[in-house]
TORKOL-4160 file (C-alpha; in steps of 0.2 Angstrom, whole numbers, padded with zeros to 4 digits, m for minus):
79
<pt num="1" X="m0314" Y="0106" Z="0011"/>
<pt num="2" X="m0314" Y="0123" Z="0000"/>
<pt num="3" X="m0300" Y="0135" Z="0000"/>
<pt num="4" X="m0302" Y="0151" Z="0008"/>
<pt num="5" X="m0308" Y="0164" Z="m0003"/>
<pt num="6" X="m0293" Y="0175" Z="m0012"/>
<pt num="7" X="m0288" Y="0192" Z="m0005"/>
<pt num="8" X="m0295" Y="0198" Z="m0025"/>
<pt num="9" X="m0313" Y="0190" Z="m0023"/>
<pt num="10" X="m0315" Y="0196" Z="m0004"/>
<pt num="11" X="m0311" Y="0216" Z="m0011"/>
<pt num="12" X="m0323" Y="0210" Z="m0026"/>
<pt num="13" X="m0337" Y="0205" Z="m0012"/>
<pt num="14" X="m0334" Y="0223" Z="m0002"/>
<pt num="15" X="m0335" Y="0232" Z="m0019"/>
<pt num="16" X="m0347" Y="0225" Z="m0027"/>
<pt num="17" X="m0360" Y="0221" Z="m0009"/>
<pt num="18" X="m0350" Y="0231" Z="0003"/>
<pt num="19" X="m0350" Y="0215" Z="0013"/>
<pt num="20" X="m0348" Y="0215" Z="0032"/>
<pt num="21" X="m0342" Y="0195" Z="0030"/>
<pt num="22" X="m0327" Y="0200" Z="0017"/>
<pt num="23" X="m0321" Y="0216" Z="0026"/>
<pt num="24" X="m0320" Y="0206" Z="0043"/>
<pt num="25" X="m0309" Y="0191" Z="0035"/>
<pt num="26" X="m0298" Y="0205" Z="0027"/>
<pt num="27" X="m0298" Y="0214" Z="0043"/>
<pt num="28" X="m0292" Y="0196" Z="0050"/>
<pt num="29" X="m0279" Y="0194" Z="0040"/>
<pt num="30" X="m0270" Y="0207" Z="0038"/>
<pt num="31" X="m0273" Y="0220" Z="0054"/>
<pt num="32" X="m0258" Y="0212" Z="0064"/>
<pt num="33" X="m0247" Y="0211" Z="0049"/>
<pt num="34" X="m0248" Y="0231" Z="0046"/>
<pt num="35" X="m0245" Y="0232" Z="0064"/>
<pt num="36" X="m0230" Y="0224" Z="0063"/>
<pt num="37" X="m0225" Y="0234" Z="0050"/>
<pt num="38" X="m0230" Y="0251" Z="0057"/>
<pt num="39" X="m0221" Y="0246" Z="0071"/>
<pt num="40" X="m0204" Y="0241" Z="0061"/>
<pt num="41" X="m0208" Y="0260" Z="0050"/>
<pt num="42" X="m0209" Y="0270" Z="0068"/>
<pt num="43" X="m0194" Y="0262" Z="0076"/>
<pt num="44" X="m0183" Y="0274" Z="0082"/>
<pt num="45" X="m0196" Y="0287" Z="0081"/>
<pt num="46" X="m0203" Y="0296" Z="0096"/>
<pt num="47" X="m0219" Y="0294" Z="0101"/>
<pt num="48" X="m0235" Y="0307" Z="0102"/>
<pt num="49" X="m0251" Y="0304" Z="0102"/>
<pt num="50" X="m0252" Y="0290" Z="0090"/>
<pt num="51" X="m0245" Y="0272" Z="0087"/>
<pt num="52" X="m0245" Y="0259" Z="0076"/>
<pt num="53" X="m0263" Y="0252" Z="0079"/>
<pt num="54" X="m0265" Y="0271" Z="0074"/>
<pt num="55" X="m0256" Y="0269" Z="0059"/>
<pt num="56" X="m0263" Y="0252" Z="0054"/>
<pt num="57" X="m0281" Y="0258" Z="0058"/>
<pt num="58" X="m0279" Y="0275" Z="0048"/>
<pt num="59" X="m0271" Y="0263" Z="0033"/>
<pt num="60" X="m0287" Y="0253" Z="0035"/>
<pt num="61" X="m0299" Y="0267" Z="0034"/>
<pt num="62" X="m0291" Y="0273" Z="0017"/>
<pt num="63" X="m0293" Y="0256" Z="0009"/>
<pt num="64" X="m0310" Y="0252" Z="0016"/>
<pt num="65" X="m0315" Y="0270" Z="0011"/>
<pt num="66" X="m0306" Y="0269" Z="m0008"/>
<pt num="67" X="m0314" Y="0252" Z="m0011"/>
<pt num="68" X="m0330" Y="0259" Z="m0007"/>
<pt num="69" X="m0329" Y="0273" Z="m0022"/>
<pt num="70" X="m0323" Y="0262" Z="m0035"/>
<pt num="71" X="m0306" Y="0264" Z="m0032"/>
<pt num="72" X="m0297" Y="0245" Z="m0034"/>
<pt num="73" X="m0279" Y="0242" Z="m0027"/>
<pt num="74" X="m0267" Y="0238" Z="m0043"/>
<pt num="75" X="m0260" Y="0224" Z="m0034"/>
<pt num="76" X="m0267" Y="0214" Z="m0018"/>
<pt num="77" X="m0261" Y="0222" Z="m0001"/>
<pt num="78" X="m0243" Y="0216" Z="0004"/>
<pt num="79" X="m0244" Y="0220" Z="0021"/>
């Protein structure tokens, strides 16, 4: 059995070959987990025309969009 790739390798793979295959198990690993943040962050906070898949799907965006022009994270996401 192999260990799952590293969070470093799969951003590697979408830089590098802008891989479907890497962005999807990124996607799966992390998507709820910044939901669950956005959620805790808005608590409280009334509610317009977003929410927190908003939020996790704009944070998302930014990092699929910055990896493809060369930007790299300086540490692996946390979320």
């Amino acid at each position: 059995m192999t260990d799952p790739p590293s969070d470093t390798s799969l951003i590697d793979l979408l830089r590098v070959k802008q891989s479907p295959a890497a962005a999807q198990k990124i996607w799966e690993r992390y998507f709820q987990r910044l939901v669950g943040l956005a959620r805790k962050k808005l608590e409280g906070v009334p509610r317009r025309s977003f929410d927190e898949e908003d939020v996790a799907l704009s944070a998302f965006d930014s990092f699929f969009r910055g990896v493809a022009t060369g930007r790299r994270p300086a540490t692996t996401p946390r979320w």
